[in-house]
N, C-alpha and C positions, 0 to 999 in steps of 0.2 A: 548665484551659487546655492541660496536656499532651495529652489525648487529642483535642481539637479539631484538633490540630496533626497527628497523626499519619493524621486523617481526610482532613485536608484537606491529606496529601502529594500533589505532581503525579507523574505518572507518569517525570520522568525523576530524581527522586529515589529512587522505588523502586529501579530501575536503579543509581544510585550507593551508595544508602545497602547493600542488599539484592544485586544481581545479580551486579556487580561483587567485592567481594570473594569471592561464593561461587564465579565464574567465574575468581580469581585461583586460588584453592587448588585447587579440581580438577582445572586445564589445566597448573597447575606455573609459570604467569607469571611470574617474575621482576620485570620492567617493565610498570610501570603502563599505555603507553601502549600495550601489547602488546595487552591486554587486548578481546575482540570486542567492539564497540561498533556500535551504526545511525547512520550517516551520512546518510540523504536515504530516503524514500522517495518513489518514481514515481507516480503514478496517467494512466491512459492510454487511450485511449475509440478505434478503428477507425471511420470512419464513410463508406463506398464507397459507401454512399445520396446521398453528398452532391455526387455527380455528377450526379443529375438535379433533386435538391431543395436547394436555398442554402440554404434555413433553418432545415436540419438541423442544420445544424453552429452556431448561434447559441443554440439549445437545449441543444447537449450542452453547450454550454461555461457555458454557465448552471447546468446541474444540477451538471457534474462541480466548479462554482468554488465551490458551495451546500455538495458534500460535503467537500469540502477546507477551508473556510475560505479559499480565496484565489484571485486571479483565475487561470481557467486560459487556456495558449496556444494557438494556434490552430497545426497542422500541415499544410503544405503538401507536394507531389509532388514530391520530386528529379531524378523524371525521368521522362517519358512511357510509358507502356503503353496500346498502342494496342487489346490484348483487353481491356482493363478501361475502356478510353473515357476515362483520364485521362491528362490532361496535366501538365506539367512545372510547377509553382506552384498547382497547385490546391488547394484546402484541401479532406482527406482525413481531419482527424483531432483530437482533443482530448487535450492531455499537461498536468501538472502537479508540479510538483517541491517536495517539503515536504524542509524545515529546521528545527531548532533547534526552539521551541516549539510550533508548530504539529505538527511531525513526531511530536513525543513525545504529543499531544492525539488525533490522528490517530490512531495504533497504539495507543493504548489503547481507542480508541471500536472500531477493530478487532478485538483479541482479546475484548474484554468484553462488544460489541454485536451488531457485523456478523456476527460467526463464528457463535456461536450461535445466531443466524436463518434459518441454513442449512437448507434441505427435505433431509432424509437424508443430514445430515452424519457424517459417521462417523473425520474425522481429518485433519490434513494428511498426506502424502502424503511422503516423505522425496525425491523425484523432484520434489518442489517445489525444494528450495535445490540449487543449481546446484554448479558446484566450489568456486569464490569464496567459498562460503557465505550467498548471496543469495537470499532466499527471492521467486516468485512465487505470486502466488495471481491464479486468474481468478472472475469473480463475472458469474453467466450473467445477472442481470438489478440494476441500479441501486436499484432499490425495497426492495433490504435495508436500507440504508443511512437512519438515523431521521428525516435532514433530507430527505428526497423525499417528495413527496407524493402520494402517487397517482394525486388525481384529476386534478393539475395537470401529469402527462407526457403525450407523446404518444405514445408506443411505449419499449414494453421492449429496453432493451441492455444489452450486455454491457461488462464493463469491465475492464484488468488493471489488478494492482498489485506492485508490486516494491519490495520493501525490499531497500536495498543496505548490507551491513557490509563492518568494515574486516578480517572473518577471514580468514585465508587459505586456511582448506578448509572441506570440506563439514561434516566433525564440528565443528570448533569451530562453525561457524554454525548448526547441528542444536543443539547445548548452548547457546547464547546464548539462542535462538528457546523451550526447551522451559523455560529459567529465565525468561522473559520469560512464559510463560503459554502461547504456543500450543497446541492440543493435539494430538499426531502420532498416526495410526494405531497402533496398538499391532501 
C-alpha cells in the first residue's frame, strides 16, 4: 500500500513533501512562508485574425479551455488602433488563469509532457524568468499539447504561458524552477 501511495503522489505534494524543504535549506529561509512557491499560472493565445474572421476566436477559446481544463476568457481591445483595423471592445485574444489544483496538474503535464515534445529543444533559456522570478515560456504551435487533436484544428498557433511565483528575484525563481524539474540550458 506504501508504494501505491508514493505513485500516486500529485504533483503539489512533490513540491511540499520534496521541493520545499530542499529550497528552505539552500536559500537560508528562515520563514516558511518565505519560501518560492507558484501562485497562478497564465496561459494566453494573441489572435489579430479575429478582425476579419469572428470564429476565430470561438475556436481558440475551445482548444485553449481543452488544454487547461477550464473555461478560458475571451480578451477584448482597450483602445482603438486604427493600423491594425481594431477597435475599442473587440475581441483580440484568449487568456486563462490556473489555480490551486488545476495549476499544479497543469505544470506537471508541462514539464513531463509538453517540454519534451519540443522540435530542437535544447533548454530553457535563463532570459526566460524575468526579475520577479516569473518564468515565460512561448509554444510556436498548440499541437504539442496531448489534449489537441490534429486533425480536429484549423490552423496552427502560437501560445504563451507564464508562471508567476511569489520570489523575489531571478535566482531564487531560476532555483525553484530547476528543483521543480525544468530543464535550463546548460
Amino acid at each position: 500500500m506504501q508504494k501505491q501511495d508514493i505513485n500516486m503522489a500529485t504533483f503539489k505534494d512533490f513540491y511540499n513533501l520534496e521541493v520545499a524543504p530542499k529550497l528552505t535549506k539552500e536559500l537560508g529561509v528562515k520563514n516558511v512562508m518565505a519560501v518560492p512557491k507558484i501562485i497562478k499560472i497564465a496561459i494566453n493565445v494573441g489572435a489579430g485574425e479575429a478582425v476579419t474572421n469572428k470564429n476565430v476566436i470561438e475556436k481558440i477559446q475551445e482548444q485553449i479551455s481543452t488544454i487547461a481544463g477550464q473555461k478560458a476568457m475571451i480578451t477584448k481591445a482597450r483602445t482603438s488602433v486604427s493600423a491594425f483595423k481594431i477597435r475599442k471592445g473587440l475581441a483580440i485574444g484568449v487568456k486563462v488563469t490556473l489555480r490551486g489544483k488545476r495549476m499544479y496538474h497543469f505544470l506537471e503535464k508541462l514539464i513531463k509532457i509538453v517540454v519534451p515534445r519540443l522540435k530542437d529543444f535544447r533548454g530553457v533559456t535563463e532570459s526566460n524568468i524575468d526579475q520577479n522570478g516569473n518564468l515565460n515560456l512561448g509554444f510556436p504551435e498548440q499541437i504539442i499539447f496531448p489534449e489537441i487533436d490534429f486533425d480536429k484544428i484549423d490552423k496552427i498557433r502560437g501560445l504563451q504561458v507564464t508562471v508567476v511565483t511569489n520570489a523575489k528575484n531571478k535566482e531564487k525563481g531560476k532555483k525553484l524552477f530547476e528543483m521543480l524539474g525544468i530543464p535550463f540550458k546548460k
